[in-house]
Backbone bond lengths (Angstrom), bond angles and torsions (degrees), N, CA, C in turn:
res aa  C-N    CA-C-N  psi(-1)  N-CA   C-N-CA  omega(-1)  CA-C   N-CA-C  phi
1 X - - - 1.443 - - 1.523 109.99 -
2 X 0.998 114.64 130.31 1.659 117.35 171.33 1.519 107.18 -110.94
3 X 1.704 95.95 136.29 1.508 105.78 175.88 1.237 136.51 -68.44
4 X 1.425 142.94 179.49 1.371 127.51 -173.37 1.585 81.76 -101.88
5 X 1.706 92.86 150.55 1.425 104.95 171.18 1.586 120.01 -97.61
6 X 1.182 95.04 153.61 1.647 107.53 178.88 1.278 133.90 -48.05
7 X 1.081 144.87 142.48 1.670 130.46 173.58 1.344 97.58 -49.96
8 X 1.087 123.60 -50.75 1.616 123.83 -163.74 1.470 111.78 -77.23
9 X 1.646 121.58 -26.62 1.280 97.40 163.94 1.748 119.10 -81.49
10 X 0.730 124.89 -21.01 1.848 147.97 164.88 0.976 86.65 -34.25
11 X 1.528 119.42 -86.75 1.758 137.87 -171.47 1.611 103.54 -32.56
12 X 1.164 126.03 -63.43 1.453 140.08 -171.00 1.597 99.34 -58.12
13 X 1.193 127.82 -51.03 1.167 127.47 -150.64 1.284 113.89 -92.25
14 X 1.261 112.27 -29.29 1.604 125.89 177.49 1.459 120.82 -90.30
15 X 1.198 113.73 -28.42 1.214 141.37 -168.81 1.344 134.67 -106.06
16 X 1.372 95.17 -43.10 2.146 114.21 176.64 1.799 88.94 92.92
17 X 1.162 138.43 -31.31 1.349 112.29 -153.79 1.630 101.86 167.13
18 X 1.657 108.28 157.13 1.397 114.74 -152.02 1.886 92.19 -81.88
19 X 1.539 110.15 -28.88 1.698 109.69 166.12 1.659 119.01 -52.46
20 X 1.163 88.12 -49.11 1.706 79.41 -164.16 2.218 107.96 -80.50
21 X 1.561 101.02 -14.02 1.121 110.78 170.63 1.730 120.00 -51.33
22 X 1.904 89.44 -45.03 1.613 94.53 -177.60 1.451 118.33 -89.43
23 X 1.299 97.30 -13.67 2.179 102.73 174.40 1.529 96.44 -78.65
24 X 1.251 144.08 -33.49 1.589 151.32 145.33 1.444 101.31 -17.04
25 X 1.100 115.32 -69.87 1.971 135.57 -145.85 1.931 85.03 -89.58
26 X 0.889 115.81 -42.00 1.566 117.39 173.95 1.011 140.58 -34.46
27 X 1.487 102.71 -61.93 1.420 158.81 166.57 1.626 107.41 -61.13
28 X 1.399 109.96 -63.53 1.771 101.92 178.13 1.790 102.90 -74.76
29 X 1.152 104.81 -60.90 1.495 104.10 -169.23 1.618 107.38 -35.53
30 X 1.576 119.16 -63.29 1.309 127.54 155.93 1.575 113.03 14.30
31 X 1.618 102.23 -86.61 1.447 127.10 -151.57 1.548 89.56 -75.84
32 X 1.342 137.74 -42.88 1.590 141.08 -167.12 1.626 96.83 -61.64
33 X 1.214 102.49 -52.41 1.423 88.86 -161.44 1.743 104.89 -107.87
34 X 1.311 114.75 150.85 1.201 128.21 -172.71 1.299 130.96 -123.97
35 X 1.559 109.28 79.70 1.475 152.48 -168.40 1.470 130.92 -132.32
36 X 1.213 98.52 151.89 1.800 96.98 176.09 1.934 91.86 -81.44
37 X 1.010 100.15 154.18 2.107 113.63 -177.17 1.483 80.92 -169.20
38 X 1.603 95.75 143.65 0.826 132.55 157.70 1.827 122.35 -84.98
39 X 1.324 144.13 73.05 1.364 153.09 160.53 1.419 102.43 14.76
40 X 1.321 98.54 -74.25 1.482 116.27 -156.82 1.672 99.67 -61.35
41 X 0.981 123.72 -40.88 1.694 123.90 -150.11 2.112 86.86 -93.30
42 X 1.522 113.39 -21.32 1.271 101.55 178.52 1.500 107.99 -80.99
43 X 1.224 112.63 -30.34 1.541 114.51 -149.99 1.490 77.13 -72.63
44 X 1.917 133.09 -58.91 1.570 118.70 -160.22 1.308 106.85 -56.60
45 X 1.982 126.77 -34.09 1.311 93.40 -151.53 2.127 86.69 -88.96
46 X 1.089 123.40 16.87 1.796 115.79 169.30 1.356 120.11 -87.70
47 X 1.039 95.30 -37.65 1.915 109.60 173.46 1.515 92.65 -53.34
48 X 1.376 141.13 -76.99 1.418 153.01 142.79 1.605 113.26 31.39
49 X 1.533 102.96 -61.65 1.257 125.26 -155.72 1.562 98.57 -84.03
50 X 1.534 93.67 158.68 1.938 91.64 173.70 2.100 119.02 -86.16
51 X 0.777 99.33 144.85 1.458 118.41 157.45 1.449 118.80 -20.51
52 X 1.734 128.70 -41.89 1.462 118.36 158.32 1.585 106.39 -83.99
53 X 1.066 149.01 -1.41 1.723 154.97 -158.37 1.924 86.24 -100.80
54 X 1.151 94.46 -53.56 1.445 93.97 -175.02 1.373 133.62 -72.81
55 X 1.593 118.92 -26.91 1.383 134.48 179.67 1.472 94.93 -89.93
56 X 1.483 129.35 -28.23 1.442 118.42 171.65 1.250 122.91 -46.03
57 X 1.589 95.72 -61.86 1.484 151.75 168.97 2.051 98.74 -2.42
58 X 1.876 74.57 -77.06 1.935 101.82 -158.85 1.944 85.58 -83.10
59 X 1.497 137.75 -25.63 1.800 111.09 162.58 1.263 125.57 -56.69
60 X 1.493 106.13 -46.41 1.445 101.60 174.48 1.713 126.39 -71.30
61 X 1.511 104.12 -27.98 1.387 87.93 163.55 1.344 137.21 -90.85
62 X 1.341 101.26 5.44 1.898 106.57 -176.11 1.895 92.38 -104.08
63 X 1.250 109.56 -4.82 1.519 99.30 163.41 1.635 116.08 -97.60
64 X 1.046 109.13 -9.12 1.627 122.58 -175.68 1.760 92.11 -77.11
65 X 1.271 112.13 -46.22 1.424 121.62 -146.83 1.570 94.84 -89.43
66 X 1.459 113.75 -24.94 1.663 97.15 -171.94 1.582 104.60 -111.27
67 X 1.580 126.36 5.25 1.177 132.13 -175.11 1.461 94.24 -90.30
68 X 1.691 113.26 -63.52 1.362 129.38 -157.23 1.003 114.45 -104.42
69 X 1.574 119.55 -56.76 1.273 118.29 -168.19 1.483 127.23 139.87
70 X 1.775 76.85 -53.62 1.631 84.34 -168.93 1.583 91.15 -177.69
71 X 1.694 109.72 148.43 1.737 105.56 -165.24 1.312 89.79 -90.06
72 X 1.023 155.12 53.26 1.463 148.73 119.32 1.573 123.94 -78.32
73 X 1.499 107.25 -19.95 1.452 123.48 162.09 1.086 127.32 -78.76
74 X 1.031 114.97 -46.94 1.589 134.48 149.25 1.180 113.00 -25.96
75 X 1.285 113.70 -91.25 1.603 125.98 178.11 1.771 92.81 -35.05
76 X 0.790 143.27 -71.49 1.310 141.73 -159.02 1.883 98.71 -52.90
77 X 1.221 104.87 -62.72 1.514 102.89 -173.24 1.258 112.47 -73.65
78 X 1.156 119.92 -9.61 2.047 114.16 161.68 1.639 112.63 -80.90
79 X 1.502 104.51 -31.90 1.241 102.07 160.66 1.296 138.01 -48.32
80 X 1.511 116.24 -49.72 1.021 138.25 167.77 1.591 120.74 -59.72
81 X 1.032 113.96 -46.55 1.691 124.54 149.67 1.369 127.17 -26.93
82 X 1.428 85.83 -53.21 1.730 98.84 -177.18 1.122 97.71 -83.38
83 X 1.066 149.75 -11.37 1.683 147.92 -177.89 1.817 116.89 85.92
84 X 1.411 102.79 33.49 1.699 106.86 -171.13 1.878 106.61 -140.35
85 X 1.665 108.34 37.16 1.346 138.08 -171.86 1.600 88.40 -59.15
86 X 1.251 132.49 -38.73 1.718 118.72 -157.87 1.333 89.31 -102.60
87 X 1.564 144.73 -32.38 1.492 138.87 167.00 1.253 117.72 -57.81
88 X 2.006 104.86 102.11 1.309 122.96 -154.80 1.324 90.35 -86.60
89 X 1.552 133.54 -59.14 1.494 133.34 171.07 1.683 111.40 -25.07
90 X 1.539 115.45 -72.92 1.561 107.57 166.66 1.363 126.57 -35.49
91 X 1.232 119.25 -37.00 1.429 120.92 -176.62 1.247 112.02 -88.58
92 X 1.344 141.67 -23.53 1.193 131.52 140.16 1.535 120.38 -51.62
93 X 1.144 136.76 -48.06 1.145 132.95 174.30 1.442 105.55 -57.06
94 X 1.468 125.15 -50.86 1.499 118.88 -171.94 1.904 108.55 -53.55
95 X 0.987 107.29 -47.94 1.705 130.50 153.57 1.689 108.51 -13.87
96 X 1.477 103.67 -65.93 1.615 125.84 -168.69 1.730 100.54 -51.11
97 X 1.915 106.12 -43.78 1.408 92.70 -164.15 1.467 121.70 -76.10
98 X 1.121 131.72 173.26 1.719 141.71 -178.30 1.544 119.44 -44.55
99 X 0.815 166.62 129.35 1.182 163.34 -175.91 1.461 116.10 -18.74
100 X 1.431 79.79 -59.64 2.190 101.22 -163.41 1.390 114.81 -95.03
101 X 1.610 98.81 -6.51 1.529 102.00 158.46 1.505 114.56 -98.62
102 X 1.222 127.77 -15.38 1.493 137.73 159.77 1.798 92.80 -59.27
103 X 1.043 141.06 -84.38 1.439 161.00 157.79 1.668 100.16 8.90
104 X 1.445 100.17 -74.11 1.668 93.19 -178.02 1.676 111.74 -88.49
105 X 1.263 133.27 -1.60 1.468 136.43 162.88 2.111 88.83 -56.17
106 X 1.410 134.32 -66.68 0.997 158.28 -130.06 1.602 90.89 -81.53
107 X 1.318 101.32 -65.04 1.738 111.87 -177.66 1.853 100.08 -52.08
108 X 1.172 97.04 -65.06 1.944 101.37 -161.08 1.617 94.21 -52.83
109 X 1.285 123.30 -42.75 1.610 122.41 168.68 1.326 147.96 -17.59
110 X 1.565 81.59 -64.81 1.155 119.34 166.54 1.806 132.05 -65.64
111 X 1.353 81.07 -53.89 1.829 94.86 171.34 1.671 102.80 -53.57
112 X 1.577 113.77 -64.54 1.417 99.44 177.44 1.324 132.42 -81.60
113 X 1.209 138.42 47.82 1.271 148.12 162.38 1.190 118.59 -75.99
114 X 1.754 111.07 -54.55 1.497 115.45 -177.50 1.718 106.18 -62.07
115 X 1.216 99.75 -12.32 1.950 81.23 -174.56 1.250 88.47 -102.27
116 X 1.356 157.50 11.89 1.007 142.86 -157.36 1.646 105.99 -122.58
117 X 1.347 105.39 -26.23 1.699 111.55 148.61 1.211 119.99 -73.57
């Protein structure tokens, strides 16, 4: 039987190190979202954070980034999911929420659509 591995060996192994983990998460998060950020003030408060916060972190956004694009697309196509694609107010609000809660709003959406036709 082999054990489950650690965030921190994950981190190490995939990565080389908890630095280059968060210039990773930087870097995708970066391009997803479309804002002025400050680098510097993200990179201290990520270093900060633990080792599963961070590998969560950089799945959900390198799936945001290669599904959609960018969570303004998102929001639009969960919208659309939900059946409220021309409700521009909703879609700004869908916009408002967190990445990975935009992410599973989108997934659970999705799954029930086909029964919902």
């Amino acid at each position: 039987m082999s054990a489950k591995k650690t965030p921190l060996q994950i981190q190490k192994e995939q990565f080389g190190g908890k630095e280059k983990l968060v210039d990773r998460v930087i870097g995708v998060v970066s391009q997803i979202a479309q804002g002025d950020s400050d680098k510097d003030a993200w990179k201290s408060r990520l270093l900060a954070a633990s080792n599963k916060k961070l590998l969560k972190l950089f799945e959900v956004s390198s799936e945001i980034q290669s599904k959609f694009g960018s969570v303004e697309k998102l929001a639009a196509k969960t919208a659309e999911a939900l059946g409220h694609a021309k409700d521009q107010p909703f879609v700004k609000k869908l916009a408002a929420y967190t990445p990975a809660k935009l992410l599973d709003l989108y997934r659970s959406a999705s799954r029930s659509q086909p029964a919902a036709k």
